[in-house]
C-alpha positions, 0 to 999 in steps of 0.5 A: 339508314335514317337519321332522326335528329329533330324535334318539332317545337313552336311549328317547325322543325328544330335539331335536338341539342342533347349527345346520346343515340338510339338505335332503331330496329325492324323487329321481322328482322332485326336489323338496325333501320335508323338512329334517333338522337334523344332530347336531354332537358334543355330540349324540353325546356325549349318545348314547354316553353314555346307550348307556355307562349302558345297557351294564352292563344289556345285558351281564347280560341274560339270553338268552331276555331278549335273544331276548324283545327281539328277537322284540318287535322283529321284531313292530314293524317288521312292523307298521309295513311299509306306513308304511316302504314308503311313506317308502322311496318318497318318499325313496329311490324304489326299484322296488316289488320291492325296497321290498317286500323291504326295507321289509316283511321288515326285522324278519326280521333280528330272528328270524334272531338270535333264531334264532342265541341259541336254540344259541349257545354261550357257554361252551366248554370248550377243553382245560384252559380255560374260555372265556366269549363276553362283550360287546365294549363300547358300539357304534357303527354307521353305514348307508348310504342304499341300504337303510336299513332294512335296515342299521339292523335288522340292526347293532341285531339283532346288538347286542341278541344280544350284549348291548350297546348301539349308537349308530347314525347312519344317512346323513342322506339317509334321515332321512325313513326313518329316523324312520318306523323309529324310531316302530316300535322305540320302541314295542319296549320296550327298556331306555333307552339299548340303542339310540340314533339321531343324525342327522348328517353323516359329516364331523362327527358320524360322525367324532365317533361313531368317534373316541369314547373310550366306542366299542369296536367300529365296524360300518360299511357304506358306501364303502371311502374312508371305511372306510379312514379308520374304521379308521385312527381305530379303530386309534388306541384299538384299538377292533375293527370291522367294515367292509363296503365297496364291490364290483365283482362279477364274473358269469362265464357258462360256456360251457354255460350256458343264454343266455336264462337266463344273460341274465336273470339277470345283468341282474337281478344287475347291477341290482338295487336299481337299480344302487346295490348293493355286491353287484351283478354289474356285470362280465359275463364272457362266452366270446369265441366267445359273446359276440355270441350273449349280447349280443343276448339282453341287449339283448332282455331289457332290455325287461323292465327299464323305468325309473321312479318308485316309483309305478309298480309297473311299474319295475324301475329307479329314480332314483339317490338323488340330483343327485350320485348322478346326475352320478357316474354320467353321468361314468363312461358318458362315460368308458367311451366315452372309454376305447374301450369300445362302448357297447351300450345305453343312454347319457347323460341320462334314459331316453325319456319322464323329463324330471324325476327322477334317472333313468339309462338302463340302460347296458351296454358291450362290448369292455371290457377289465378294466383300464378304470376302468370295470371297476376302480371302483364305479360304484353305478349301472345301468352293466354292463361284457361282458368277453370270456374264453378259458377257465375260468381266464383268466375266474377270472384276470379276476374276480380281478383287482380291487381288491375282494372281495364278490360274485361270481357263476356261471352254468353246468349244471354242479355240479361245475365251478361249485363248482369254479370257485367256490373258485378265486375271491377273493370273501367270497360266490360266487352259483351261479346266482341261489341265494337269500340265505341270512340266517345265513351269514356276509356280508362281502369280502376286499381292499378290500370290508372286514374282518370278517363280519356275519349268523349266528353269525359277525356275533354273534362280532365284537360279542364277545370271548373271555375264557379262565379257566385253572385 
């Protein structure tokens, strides 16, 4: 069983101070794999600190200096891939697929920002003014666990391409992880203090980290609760955030899409990372007349998608991250039966054949109505909701209608009708028919998916602020 007692502060190595222990679980199996000791606020204290010291040289360091970081960064992670895939396994349990992706390509945020540094203008010439793009102040990020490497690369891409330092707590039940990343960015060479890791719990250190005098920008991932408390304590000091929340995307299939296509893909949008995704298309709205036709054709392709361990390069499905996690989703399947939903597929309890693990059984309902809480609330776990639509606008009245803002997603032939469709829909992303990630545009929701934009040109521009010199 591993121990993980240190936070990496001002470019090394440093005990956490604070007493209180959480233990760490493999969630294929439930068995406790290690123990993190959590930093209390003198350790955050240290870390800002040491992240206050560092920021003067960040803040004169030149561009190809910060791109030169970056590109160190980005050849650490890679060579660290099969380690983090391995940790990523243990401690979160993820589908091979998607460990391949996260895990492997983790450092690729570091050439996308590098990417960015080689035309970003950081002086402009706006009429009779100067206009000079200048670090925010020392930041603060906060990641979830649904993909921990990701998150911490890309909050710390941004803030090398800024030139600031960052203090970041990862969710301490990825502590596993996070360790195994940290032996990679160590060896990236950057300035003491640049970047700064603590372990802790949201309630005592993440309180400690965003409530900090020395914090001037916030950048957080994670549920909308706590983001609304992140920013209620930002506005106190008027420190600038980004929060990037939680999602109830909608897919709407148009009547003249392909259904066998159409069916694959919105059970790969609905699943993806298992279930427990912001971005995850988890309403499928359907025409009425076609809903019975998509239906079968989802049934059949869940057959593609069996549940199972990391071990298993078969699965395309994991283990929810945790017994929590687990039971969260076990009360909304119950639910949606309670609030007359059909139950399609899938159900309670663990999939045929998983007596152990904190496996769920795909599920999808039908005869869902858009004001079931099933509907309404994230669920974060493989559970999708069939809402039947009578046409164009009634589906873009659907999808609208949420307290969230994401993702959202179209199936069609149709480019014109599509694209049109698209900007009628209140969503910070619109996927056309499963188009790929495109890493420098701008990510971020409307309403209660957050505030703000992370990736490209954009991300980089909320780590700064703009200085106007009259003459």
């Amino acid at each position: 069983m591993q121990m993980i007692s240190e936070n990496y502060i001002d470019g090394r190595f440093q005990p956490v101070s604070g007493d209180e222990q959480a233990p760490l679980f493999n969630p294929a199996t439930e068995e406790q794999i290690g123990i993190v000791r959590l930093s209390n606020a003198a350790d955050v204290d240290t870390a800002v600190a040491a992240a206050k010291r560092a920021f003067p040289v960040m803040a004169h360091s030149t561009v190809p200096e910060r791109i030169a970081m970056l590109r160190r960064l980005a050849d650490v992670v890679a060579a660290h891939g099969d380690a983090m895939a391995s940790a990523m396994g243990q401690e979160y349990g993820a589908p091979t697929y998607f460990i391949d992706y996260s895990a492997r390509r983790a450092g690729s945020v570091f050439l996308d920002m590098a990417n960015v540094l080689e035309s970003y203008a950081w002086q402009r010439r706006i009429g009779a003014a100067e206009v000079e793009m200048r670090p925010i102040g020392v930041a603060a990020a906060i990641t979830p666990w649904n993909s921990n490497f990701g998150f911490i690369c890309a909050k710390l891409a941004t803030a090398i391409a800024a030139g600031t330092s960052i203090v970041i707590k990862p969710s301490e039940m990825s502590a596993l992880q996070t360790h195994v990343l940290l032996q990679a960015l160590d060896r990236a060479d950057l300035p003491a203090g640049a970047l700064n890791i603590v372990n802790g719990s949201g309630a005592v250190a993440g309180a400690a980290l965003t409530t900090h005098r020395d914090i001037a920008k916030i950048s957080f991932t994670g549920s909308t609760g706590t983001g609304r408390a992140i920013l209620h304590a930002a506005a106190e000091r008027m420190a600038r955030v980004t929060l990037e929340l939680g999602g109830k995307g909608a897919q709407i299939i148009l009547d003249d899409a392909d259904l066998d296509a159409a069916a694959a893909q919105a059970l790969t949008s609905g699943f993806i990372n298992s279930g427990q995704a912001c971005i995850a298309g988890t309403r499928i709205l359907v025409p009425a007349r076609l809903k019975g036709a998509l239906q079968d054709r989802l049934i059949a392709a869940l057959a593609h998608w069996p549940v199972g361990p990391a071990s298993d390069p078969a699965s395309r499905i994991g283990p929810m991250v945790s017994q929590r996690q687990w039971d969260r989703v076990q009360s909304y399947i119950r639910l949606g039966q309670a609030e007359g939903a059909t139950l399609l597929a899938g159900g309670e309890g663990r999939p045929m054949g998983l007596d152990r693990g904190w496996f769920v059984r795909p599920t999808l309902f039908t005869d869902v109505d858009n004001d079931m809480r099933i509907a309404r609330e994230e669920i974060f776990g493989p559970v999708l909701s069939i809402i039947a639509y009578q046409d164009d606008a009634h589906a873009i009245r659907i999808a609208n209608d949420s307290d969230y803002g994401l993702q959202n997603y179209l199936l069609g032939t149709d480019p014109d009708r599509l694209k049109r469709v698209a900007r009628q829909l209140d969503s910070g992303r619109v996927v056309i028919n499963g188009a790929a990630h495109e890493p420098l545009a701008p990510f971020g929701g409307v309403k209660q998916s957050g505030i703000g934009r992370e990736f490209g040109s954009f991300g980089l521009d909320a780590f700064l602020e703009p200085r106007t010199v009259l003459a």
